[in-house]
N, CA, C and O of each residue as an XYZ file, in Angstrom:
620
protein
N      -6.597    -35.746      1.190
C      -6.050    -35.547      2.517
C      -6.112    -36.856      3.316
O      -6.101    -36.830      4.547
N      -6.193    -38.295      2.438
C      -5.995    -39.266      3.372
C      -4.715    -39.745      4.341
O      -4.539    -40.699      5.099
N      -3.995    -38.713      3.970
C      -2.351    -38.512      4.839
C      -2.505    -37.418      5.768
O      -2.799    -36.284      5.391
N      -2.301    -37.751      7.045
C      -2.818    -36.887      8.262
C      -1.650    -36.048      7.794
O      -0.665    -36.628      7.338
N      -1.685    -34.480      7.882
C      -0.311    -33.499      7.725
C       0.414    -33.470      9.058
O       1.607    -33.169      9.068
N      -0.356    -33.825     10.420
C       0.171    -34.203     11.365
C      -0.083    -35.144     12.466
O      -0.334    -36.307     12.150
N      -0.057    -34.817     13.728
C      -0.351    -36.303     14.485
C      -1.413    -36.702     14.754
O      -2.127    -35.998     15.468
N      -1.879    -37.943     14.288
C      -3.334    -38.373     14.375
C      -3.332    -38.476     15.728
O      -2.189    -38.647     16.154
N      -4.104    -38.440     16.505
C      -4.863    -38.606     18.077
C      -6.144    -40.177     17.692
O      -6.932    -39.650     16.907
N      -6.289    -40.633     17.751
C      -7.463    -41.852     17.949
C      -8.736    -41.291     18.393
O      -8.924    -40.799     19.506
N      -9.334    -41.363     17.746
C     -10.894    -40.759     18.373
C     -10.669    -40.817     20.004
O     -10.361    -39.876     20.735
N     -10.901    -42.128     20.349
C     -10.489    -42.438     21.594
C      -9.547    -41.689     22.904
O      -9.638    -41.700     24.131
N      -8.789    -41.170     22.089
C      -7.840    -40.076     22.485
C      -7.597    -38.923     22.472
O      -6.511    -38.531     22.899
N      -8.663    -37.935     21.914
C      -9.169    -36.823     21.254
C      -9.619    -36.241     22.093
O     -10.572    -35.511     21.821
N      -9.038    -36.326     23.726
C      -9.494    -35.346     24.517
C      -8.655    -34.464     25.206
O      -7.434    -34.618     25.200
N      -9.202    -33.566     25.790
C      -8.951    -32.249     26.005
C      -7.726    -32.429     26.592
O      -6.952    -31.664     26.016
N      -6.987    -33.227     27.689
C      -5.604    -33.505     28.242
C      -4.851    -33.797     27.173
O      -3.723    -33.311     27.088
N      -5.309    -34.559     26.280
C      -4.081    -35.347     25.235
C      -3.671    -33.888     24.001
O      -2.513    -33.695     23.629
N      -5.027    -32.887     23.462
C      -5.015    -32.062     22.494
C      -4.080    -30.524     23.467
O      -3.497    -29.556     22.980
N      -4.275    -30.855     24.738
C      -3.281    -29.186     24.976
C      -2.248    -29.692     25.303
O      -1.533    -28.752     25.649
N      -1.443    -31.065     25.467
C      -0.265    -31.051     25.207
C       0.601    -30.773     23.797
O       1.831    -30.737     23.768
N      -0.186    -30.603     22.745
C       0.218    -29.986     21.657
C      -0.165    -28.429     21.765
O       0.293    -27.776     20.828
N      -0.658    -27.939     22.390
C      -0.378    -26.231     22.627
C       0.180    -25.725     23.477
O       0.098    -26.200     24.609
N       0.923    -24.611     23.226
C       1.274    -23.567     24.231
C      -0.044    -22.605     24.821
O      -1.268    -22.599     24.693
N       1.072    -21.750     25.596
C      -0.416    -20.577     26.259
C      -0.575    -19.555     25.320
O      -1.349    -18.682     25.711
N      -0.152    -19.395     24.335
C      -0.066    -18.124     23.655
C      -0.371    -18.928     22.086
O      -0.159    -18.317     21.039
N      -0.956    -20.547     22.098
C      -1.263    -21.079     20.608
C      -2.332    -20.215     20.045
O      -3.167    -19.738     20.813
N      -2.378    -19.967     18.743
C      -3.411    -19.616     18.083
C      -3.752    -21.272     17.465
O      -3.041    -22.059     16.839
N      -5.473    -21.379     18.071
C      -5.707    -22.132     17.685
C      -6.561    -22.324     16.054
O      -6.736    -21.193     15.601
N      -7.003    -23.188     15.288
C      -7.467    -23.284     14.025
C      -8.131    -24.369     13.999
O      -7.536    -25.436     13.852
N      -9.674    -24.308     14.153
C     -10.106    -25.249     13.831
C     -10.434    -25.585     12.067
O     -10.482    -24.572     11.368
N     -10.575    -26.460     11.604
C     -11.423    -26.582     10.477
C     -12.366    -27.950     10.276
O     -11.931    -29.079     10.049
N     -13.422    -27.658     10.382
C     -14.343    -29.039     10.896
C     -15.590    -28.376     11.502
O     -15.486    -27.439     12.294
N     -16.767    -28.882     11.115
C     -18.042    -28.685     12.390
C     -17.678    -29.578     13.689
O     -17.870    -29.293     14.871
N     -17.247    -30.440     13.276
C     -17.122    -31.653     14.771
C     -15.496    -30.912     15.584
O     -15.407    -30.836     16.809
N     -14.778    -30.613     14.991
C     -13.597    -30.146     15.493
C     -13.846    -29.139     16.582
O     -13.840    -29.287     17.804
N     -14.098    -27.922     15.728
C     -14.703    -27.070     16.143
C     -15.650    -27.053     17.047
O     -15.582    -25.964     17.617
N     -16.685    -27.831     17.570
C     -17.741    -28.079     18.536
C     -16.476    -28.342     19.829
O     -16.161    -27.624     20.778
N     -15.837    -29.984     19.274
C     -14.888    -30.041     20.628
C     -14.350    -29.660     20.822
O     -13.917    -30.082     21.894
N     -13.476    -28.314     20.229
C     -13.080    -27.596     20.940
C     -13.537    -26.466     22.015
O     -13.038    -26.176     23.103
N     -14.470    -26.019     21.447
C     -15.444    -25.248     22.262
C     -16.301    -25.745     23.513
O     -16.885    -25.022     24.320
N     -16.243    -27.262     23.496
C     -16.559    -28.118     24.562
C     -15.516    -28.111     25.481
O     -15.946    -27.938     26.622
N     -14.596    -28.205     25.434
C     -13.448    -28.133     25.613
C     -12.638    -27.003     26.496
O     -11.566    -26.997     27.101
N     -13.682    -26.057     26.269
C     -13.101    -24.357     26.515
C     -12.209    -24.279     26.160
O     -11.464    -23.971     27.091
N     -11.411    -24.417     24.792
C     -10.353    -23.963     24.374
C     -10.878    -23.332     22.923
O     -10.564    -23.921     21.889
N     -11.424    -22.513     22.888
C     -12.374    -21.600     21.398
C     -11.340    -21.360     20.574
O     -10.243    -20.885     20.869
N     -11.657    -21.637     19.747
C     -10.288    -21.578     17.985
C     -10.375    -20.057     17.896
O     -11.377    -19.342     17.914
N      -9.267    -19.780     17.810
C      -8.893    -18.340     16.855
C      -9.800    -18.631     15.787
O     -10.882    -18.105     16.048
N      -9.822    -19.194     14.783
C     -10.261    -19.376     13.565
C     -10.873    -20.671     13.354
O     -10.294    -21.756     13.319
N     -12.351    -20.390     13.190
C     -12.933    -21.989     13.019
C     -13.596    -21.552     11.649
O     -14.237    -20.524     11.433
N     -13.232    -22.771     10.611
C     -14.017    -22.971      9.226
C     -15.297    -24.171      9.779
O     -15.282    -25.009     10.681
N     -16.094    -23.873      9.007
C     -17.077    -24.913      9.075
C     -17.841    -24.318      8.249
O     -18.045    -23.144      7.938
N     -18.520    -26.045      7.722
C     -19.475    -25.537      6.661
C     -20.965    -26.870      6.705
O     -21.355    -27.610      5.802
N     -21.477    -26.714      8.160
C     -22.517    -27.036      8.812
C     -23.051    -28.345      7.878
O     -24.206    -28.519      7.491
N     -21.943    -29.170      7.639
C     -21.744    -30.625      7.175
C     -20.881    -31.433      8.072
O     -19.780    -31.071      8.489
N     -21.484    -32.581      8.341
C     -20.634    -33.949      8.951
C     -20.693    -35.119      8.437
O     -21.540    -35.933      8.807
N     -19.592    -35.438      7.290
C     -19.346    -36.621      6.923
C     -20.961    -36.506      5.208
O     -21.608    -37.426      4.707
N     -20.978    -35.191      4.937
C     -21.789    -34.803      3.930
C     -23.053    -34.992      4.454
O     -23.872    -35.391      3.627
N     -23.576    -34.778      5.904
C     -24.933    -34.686      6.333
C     -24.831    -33.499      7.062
O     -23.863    -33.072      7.690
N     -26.462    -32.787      6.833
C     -26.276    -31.448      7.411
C     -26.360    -31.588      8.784
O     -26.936    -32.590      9.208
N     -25.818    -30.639      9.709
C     -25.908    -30.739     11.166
C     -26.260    -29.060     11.672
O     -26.229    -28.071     10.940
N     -26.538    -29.097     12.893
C     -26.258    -27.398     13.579
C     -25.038    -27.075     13.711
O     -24.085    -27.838     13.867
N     -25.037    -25.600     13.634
C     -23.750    -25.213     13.939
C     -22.887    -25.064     15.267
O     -23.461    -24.753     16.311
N     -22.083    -25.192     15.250
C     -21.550    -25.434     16.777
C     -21.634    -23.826     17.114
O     -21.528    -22.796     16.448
N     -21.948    -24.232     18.866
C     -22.107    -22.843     19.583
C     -21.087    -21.733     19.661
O     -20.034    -22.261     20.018
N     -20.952    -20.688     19.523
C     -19.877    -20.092     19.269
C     -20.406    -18.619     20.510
O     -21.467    -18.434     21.106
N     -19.429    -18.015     20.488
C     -19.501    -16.647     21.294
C     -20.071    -15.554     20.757
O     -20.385    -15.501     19.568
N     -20.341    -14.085     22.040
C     -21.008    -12.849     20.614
C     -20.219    -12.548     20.279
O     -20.356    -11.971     19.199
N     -18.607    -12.640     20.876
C     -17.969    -11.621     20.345
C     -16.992    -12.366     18.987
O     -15.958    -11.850     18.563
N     -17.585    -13.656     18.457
C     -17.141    -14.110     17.272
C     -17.321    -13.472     15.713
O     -18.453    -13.143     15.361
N     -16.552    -13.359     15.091
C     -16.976    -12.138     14.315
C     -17.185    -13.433     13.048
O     -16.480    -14.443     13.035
N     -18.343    -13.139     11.981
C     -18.621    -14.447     10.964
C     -17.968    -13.593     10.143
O     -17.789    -12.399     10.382
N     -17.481    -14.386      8.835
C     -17.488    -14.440      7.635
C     -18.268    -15.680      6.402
O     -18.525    -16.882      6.468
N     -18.360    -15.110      5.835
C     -19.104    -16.237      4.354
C     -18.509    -16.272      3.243
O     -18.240    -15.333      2.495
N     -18.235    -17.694      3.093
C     -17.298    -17.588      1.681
C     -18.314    -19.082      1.006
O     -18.929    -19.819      1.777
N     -18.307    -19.264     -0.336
C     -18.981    -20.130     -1.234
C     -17.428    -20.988     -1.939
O     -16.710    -20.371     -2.726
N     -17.169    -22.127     -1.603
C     -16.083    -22.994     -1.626
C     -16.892    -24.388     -1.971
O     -17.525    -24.997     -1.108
N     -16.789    -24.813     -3.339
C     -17.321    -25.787     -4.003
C     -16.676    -27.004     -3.492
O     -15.450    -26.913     -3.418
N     -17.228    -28.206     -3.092
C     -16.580    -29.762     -2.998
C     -15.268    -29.839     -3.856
O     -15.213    -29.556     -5.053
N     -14.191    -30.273     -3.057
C     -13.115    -30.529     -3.857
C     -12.122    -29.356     -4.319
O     -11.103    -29.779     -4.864
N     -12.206    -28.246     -4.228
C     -11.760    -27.045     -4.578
C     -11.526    -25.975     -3.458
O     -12.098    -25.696     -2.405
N     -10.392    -25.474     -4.168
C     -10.213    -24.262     -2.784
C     -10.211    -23.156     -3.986
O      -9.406    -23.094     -4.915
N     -11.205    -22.391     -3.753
C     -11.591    -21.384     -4.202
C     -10.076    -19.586     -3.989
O      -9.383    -19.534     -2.973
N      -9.976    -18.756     -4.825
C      -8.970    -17.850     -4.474
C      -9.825    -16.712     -3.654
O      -9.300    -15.858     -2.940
N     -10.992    -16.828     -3.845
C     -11.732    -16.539     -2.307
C     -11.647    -17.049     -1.205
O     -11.497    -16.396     -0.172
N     -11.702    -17.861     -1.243
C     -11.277    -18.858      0.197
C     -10.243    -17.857      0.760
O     -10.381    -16.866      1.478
N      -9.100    -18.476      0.167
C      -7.561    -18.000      0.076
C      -7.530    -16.416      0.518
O      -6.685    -15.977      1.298
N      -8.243    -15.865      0.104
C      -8.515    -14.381      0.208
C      -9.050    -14.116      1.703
O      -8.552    -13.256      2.429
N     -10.104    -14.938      2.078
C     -10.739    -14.873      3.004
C     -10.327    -15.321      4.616
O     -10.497    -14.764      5.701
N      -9.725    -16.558      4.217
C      -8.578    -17.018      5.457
C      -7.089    -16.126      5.667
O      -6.451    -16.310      6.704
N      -6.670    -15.316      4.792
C      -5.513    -14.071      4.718
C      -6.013    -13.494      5.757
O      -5.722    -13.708      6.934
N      -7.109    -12.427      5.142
C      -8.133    -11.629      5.929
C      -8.503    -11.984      7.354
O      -8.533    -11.250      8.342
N      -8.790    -13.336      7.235
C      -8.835    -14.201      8.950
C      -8.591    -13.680     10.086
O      -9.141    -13.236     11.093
N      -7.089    -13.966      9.378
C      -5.614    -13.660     10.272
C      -5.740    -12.866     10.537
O      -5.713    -12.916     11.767
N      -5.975    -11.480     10.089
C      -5.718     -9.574     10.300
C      -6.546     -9.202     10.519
O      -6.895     -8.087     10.130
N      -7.413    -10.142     11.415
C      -9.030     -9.439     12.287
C      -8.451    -10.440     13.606
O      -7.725    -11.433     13.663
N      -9.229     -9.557     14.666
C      -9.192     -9.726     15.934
C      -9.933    -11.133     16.273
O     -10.778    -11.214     15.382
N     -10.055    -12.273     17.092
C     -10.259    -13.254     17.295
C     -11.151    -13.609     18.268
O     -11.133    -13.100     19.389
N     -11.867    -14.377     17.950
C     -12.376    -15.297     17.459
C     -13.182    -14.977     15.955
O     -14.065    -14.151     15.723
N     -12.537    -15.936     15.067
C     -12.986    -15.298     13.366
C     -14.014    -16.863     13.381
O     -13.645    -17.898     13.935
N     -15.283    -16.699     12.667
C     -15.721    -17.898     11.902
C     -15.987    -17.807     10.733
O     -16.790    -16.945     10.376
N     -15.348    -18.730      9.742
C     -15.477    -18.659      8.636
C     -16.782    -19.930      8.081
O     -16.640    -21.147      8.193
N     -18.048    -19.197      7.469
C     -18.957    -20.157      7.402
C     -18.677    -20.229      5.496
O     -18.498    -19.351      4.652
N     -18.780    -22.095      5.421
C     -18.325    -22.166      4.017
C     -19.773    -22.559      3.103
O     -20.276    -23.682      3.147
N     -20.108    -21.873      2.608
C     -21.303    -23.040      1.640
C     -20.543    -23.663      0.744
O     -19.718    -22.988      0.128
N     -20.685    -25.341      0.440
C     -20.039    -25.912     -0.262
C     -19.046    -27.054      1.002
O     -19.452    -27.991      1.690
N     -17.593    -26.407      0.865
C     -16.768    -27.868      1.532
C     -15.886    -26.928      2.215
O     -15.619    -25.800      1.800
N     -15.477    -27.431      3.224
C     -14.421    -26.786      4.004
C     -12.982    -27.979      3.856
O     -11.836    -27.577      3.658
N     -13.230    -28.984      3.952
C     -12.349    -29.999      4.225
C     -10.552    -29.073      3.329
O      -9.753    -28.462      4.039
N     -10.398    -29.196      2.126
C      -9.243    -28.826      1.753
C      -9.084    -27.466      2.236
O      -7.869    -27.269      2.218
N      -9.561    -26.623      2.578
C      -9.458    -25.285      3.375
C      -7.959    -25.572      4.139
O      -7.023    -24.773      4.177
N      -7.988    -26.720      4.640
C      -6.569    -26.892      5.769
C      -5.394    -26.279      5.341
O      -4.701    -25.538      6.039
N      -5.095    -26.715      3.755
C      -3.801    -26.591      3.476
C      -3.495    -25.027      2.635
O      -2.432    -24.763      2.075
N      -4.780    -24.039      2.715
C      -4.260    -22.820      2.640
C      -4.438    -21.951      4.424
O      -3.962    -20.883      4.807
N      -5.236    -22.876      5.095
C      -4.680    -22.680      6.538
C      -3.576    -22.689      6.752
O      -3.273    -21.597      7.233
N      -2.692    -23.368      6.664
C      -1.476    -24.020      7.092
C      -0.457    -23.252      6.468
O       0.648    -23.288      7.010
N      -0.649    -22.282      5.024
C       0.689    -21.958      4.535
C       0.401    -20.407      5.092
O       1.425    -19.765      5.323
N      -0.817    -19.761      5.323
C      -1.046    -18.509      6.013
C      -0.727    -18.217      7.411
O      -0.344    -17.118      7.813
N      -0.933    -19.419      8.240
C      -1.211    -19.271      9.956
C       0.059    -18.262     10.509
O       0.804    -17.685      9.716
N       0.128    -18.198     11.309
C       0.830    -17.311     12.355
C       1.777    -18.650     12.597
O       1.390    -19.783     12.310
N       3.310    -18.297     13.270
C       4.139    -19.179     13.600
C       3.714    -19.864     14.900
O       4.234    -20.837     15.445
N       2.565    -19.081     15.309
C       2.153    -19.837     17.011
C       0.936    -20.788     16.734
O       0.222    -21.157     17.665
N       0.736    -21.134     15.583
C      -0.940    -21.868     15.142
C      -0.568    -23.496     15.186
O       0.355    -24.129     14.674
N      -1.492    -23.820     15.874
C      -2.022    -25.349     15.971
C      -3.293    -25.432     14.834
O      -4.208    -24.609     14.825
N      -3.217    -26.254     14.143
C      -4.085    -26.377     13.476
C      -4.799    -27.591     13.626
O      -4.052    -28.556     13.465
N      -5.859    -27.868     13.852
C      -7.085    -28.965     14.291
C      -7.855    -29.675     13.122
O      -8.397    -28.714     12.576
N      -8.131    -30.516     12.592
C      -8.954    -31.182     11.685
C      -9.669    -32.648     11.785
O      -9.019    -33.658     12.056
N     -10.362    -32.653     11.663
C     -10.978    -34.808     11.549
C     -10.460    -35.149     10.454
O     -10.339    -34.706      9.312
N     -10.089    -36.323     11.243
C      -9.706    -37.294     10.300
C     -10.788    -38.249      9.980
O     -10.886    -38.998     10.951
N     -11.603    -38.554      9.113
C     -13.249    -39.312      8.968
C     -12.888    -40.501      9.299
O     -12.064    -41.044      8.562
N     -13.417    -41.278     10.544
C     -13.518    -42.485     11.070
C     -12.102    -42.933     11.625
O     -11.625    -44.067     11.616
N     -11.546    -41.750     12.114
C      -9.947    -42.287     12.690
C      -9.628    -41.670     14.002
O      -9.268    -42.222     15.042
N      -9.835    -40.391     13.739
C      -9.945    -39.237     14.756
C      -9.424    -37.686     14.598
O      -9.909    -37.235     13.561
N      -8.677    -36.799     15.210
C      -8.184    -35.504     15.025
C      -6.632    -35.421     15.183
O      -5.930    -35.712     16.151
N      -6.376    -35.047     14.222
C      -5.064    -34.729     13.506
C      -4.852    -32.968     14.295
O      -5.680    -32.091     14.540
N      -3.456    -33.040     14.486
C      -3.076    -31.831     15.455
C      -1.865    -31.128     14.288
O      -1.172    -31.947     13.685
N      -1.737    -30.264     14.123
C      -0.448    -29.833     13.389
C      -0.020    -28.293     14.060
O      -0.645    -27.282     14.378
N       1.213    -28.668     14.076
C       1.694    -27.482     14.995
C       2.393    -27.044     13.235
O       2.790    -27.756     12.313
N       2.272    -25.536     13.408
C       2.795    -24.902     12.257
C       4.569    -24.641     12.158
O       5.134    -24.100     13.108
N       5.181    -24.984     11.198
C       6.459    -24.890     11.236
C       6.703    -24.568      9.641
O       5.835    -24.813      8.803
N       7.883    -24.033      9.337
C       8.433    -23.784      7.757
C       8.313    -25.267      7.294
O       8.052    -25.164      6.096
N       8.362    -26.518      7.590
C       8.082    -27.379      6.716
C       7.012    -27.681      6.684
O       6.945    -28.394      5.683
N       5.595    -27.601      7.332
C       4.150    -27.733      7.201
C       4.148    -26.493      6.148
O       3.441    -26.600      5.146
N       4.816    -25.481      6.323
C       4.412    -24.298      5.260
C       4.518    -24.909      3.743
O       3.616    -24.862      2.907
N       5.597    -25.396      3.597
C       6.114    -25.463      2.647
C       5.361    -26.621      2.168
O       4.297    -26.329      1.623
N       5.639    -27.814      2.233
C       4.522    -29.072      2.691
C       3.332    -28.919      1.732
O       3.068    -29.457      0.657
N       2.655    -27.934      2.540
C       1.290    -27.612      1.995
C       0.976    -26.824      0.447
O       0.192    -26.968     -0.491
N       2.299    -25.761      0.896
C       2.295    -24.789     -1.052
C       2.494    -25.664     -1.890
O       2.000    -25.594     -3.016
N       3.421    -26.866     -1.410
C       3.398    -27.742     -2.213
C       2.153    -28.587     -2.776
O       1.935    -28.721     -3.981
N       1.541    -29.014     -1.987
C       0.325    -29.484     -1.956
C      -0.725    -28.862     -2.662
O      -1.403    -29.513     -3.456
N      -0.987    -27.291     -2.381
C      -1.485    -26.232     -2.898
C      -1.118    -25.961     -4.536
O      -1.973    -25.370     -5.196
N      -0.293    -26.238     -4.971
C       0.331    -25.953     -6.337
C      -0.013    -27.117     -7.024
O      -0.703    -26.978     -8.034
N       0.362    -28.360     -6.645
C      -0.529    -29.588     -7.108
C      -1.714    -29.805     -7.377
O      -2.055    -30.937     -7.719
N      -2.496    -28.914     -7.297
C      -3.720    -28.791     -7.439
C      -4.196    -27.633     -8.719
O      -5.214    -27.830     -9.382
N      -3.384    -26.535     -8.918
C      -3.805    -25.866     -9.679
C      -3.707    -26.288    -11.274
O      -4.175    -25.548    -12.139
């Protein structure tokens, strides 16, 4: 994923004015990231769907603060691999009421690109970019497609 799937922001630039001009009022947001996910919630803008898997940059960290009425899930997603649990589990995401957290043991990072071919047509999707900053992707039939592609390359 060293090719942002969409617009890099600059660390520097990764704040809350610059990230809701890429949403509407009705975005479903998606985080995937512990650090993502924190700023957004700093942010007061809480992800529909935050993955994290209480790693930053492969060091363990706390988990970012989340709400009660966040409902968890647990999925086991090995480094480097997107598991058809995963896949199973981010489906499922979607067709529960929101705020979903998906806690990963293992790696969240490739999680994005079965984010991206599932989301809702209103999803922003959020990610770090390691040592660059946060990548914004607004969901469209060519991010869909994009990604299955991406997704199939792998199997």
């Amino acid at each position: 994923m060293k090719i942002p799937l969409g617009i890099l922001l600059p660390e520097n630039k990764a704040n809350k004015q610059n990230i809701e001009k890429y949403l509407s009022k009705n975005s479903y947001i998606i985080t995937v990231g512990d650090r993502t996910t924190e700023k957004m919630i700093n942010f007061a803008l809480t992800p529909s769907l935050q993955i994290i898997d209480n790693l930053e940059k492969r060091e363990r960290r706390e988990s970012p603060i989340q709400s009660n009425s966040t409902i968890e899930l647990n999925v086991d997603n090995p480094p480097a691999e997107i598991t058809s649990q995963s896949i199973d589990l981010i489906k499922k995401a979607f067709s529960m009421r929101p705020p979903v957290r998906i806690n990963v043991t293992g790696e969240e990072d490739l999680l994005v690109l079965p984010v991206c071919i599932y989301a809702p047509k209103n999803a922003v999707v959020l990610y770090g970019q390691p040592n660059e900053g946060l990548v914004v992707v607004k969901i469209t039939p060519e991010i869909k497609n994009k990604t299955q592609m991406l997704l199939d390359l792998m199997k």
